[in-house]
MMTF fields as JSON, N, C-alpha, C and O atoms, coordinates in Angstrom:
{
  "mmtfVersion": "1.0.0",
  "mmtfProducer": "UNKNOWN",
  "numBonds": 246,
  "numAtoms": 248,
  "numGroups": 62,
  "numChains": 1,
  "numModels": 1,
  "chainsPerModel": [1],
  "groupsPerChain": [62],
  "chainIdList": ["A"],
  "bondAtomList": [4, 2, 8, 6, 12, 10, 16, 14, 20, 18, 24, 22, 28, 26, 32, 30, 36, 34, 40, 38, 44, 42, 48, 46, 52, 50, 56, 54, 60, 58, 64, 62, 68, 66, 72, 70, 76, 74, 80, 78, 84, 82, 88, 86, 92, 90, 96, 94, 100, 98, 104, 102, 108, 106, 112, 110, 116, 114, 120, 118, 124, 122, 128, 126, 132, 130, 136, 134, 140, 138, 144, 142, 148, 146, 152, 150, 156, 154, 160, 158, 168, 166, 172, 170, 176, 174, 180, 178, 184, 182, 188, 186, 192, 190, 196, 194, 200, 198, 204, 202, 208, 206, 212, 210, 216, 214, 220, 218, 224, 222, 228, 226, 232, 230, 236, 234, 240, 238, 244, 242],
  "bondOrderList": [1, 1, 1, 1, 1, 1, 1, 1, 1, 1, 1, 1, 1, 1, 1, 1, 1, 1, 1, 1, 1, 1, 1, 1, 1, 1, 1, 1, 1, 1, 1, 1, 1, 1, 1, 1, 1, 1, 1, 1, 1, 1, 1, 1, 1, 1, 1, 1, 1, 1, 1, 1, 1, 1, 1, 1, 1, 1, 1, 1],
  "groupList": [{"groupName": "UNK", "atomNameList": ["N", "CA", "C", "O"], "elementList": ["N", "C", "C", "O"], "formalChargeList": [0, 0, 0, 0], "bondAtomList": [1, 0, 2, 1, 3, 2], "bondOrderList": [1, 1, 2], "singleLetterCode": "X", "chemCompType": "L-PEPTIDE LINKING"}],
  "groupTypeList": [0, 0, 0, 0, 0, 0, 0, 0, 0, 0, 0, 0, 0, 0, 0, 0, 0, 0, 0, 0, 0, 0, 0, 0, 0, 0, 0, 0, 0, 0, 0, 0, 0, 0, 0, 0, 0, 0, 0, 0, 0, 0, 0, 0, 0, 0, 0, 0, 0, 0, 0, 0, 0, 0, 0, 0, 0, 0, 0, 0, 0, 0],
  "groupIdList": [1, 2, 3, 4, 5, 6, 7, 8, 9, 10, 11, 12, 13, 14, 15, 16, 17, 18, 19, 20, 21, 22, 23, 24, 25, 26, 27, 28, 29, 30, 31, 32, 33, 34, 35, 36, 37, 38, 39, 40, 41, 42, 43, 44, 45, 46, 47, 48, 49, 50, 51, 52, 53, 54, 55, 56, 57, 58, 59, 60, 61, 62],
  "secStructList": [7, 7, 5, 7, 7, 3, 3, 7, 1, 1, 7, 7, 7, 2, 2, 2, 2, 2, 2, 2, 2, 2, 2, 2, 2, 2, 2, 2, 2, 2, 6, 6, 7, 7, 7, 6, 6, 6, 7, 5, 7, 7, 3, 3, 7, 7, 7, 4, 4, 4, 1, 3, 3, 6, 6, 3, 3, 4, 4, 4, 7, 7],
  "xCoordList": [0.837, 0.0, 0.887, 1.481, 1.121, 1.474, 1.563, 0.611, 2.095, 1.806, 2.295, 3.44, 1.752, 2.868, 2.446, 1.29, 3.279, 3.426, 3.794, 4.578, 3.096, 3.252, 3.318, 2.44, 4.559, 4.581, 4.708, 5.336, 4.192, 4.58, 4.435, 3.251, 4.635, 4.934, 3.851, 3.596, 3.111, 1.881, 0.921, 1.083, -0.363, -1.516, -1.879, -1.392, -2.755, -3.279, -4.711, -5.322, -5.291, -6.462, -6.895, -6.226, -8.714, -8.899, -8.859, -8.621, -9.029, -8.5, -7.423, -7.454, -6.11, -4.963, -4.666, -3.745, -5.672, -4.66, -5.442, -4.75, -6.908, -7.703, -6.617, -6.27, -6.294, -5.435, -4.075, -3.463, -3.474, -2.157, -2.42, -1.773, -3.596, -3.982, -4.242, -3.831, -4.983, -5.063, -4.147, -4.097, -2.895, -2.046, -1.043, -0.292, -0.751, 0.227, -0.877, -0.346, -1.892, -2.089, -2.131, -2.034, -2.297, -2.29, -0.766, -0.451, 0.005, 1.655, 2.06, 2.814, 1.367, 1.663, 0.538, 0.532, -0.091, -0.744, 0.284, 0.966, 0.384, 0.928, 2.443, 2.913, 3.224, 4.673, 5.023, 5.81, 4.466, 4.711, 3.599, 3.871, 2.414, 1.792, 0.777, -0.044, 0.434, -0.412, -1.509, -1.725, -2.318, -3.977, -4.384, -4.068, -5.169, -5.296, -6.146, -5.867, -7.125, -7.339, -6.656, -7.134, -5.553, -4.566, -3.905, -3.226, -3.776, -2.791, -3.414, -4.26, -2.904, -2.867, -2.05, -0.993, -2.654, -1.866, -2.711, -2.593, -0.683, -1.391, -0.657, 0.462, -1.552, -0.623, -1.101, -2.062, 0.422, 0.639, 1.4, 2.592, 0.237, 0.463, 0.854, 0.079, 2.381, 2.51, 2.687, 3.054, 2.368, 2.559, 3.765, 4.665, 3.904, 5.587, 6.366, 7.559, 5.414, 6.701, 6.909, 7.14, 6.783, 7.041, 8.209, 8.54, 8.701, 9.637, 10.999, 10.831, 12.225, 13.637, 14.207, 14.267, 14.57, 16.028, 17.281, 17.193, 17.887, 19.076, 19.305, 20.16, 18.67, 18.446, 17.44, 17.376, 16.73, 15.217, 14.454, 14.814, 12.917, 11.976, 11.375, 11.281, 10.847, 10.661, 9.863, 10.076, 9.287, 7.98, 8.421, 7.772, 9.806, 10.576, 11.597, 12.337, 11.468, 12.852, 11.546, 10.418, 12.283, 11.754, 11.996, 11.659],
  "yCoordList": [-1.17, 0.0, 1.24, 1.376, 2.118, 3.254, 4.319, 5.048, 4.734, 6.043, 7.122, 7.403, 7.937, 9.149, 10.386, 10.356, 11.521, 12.238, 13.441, 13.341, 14.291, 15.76, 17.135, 17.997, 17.167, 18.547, 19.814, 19.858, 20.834, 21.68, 23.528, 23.642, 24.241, 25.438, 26.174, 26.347, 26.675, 27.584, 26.875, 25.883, 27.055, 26.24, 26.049, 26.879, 24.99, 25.014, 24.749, 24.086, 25.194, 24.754, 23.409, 22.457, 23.463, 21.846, 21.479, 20.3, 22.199, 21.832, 21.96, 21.868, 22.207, 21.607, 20.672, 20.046, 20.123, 19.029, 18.218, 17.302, 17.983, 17.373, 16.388, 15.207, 17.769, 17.29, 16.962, 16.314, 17.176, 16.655, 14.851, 14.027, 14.683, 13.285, 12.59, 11.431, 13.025, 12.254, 12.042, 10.97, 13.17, 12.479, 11.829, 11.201, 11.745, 10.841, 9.389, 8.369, 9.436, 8.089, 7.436, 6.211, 8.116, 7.813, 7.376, 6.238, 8.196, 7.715, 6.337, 5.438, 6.471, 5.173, 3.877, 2.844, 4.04, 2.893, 2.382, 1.391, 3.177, 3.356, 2.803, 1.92, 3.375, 3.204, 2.116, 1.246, 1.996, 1.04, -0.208, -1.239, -0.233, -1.302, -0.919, -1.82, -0.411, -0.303, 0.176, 1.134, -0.893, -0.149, 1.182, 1.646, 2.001, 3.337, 3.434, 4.431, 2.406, 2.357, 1.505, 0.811, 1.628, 1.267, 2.468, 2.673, 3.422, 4.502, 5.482, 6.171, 5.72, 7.082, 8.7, 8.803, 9.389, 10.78, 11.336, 12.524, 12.437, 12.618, 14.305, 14.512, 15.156, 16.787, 16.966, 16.801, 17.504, 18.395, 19.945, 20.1, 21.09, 22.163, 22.915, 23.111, 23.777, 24.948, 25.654, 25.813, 26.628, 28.533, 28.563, 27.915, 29.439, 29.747, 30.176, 29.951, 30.908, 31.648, 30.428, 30.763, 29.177, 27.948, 27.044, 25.902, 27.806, 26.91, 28.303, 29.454, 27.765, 28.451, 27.412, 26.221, 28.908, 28.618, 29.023, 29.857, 28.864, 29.563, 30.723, 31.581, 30.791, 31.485, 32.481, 33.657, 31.912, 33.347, 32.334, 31.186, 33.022, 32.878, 32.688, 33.689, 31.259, 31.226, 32.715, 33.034, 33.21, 33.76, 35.577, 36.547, 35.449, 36.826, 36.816, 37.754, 35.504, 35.885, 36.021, 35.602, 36.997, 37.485, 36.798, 37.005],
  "zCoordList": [0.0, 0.0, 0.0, 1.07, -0.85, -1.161, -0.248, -0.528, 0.554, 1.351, 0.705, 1.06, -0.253, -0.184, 0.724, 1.144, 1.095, 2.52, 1.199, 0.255, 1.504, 0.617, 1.553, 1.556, 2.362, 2.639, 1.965, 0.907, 2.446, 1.904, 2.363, 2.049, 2.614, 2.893, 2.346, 1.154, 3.552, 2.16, 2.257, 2.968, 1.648, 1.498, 0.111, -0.656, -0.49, -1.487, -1.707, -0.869, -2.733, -2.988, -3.182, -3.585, -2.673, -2.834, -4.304, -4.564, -5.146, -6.407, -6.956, -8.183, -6.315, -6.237, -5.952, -6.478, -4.611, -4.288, -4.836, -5.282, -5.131, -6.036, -7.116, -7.135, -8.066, -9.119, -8.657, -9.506, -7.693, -7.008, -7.159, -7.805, -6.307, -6.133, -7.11, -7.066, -8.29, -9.588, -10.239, -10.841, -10.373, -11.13, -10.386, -11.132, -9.201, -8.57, -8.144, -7.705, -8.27, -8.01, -9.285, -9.213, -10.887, -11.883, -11.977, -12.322, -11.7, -11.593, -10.862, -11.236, -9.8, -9.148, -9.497, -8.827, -10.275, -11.081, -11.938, -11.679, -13.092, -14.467, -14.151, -14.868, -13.006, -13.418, -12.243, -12.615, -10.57, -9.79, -10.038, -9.423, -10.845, -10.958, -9.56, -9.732, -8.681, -7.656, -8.262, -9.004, -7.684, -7.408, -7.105, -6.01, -8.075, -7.637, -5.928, -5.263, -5.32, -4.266, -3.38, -2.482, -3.712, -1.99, -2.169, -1.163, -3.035, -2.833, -2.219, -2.79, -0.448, 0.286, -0.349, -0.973, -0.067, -0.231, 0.628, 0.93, 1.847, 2.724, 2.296, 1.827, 2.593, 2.636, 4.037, 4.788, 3.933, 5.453, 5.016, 4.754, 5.03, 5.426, 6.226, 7.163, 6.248, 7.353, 6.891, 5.727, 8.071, 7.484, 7.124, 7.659, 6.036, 5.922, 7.181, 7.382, 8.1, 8.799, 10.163, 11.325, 9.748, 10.695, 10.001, 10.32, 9.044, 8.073, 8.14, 7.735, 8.737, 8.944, 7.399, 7.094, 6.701, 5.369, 5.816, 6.717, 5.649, 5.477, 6.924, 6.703, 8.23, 9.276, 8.82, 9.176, 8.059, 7.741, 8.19, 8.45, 8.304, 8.474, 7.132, 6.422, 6.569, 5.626, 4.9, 3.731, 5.479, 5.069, 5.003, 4.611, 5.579, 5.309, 3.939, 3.643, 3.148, 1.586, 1.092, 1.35, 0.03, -1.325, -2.068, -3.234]
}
């Protein structure tokens, strides 16, 4: 069973991740052979300014 884990910085729309999910579970049909219903996708959203680069605050680079 497939887990994939999608962090990411920022938020997105449910029709982002809508289409996030169709084509990676289409990917993981097509190229690992898995069942499109055993494949999980999970997103985990944080605010930028909870993410340190380089000693910034993500949410302070330009």
């Amino acid at each position: 069973m497939p887990y994939i884990q999608v962090r990411l910085a920022g938020e997105l729309s449910r029709e982002q991740k809508q289409q996030i999910v169709d084509e990676m579970t289409a990917t993981m049909e097509r190229v690992a052979g898995k069942p499109r219903e055993y494949v999980i996708i999970n997103f985990e959203e944080t605010r930028e300014e909870n993410w340190g680069w380089g000693g910034q605050l993500l949410d302070t680079l330009e």
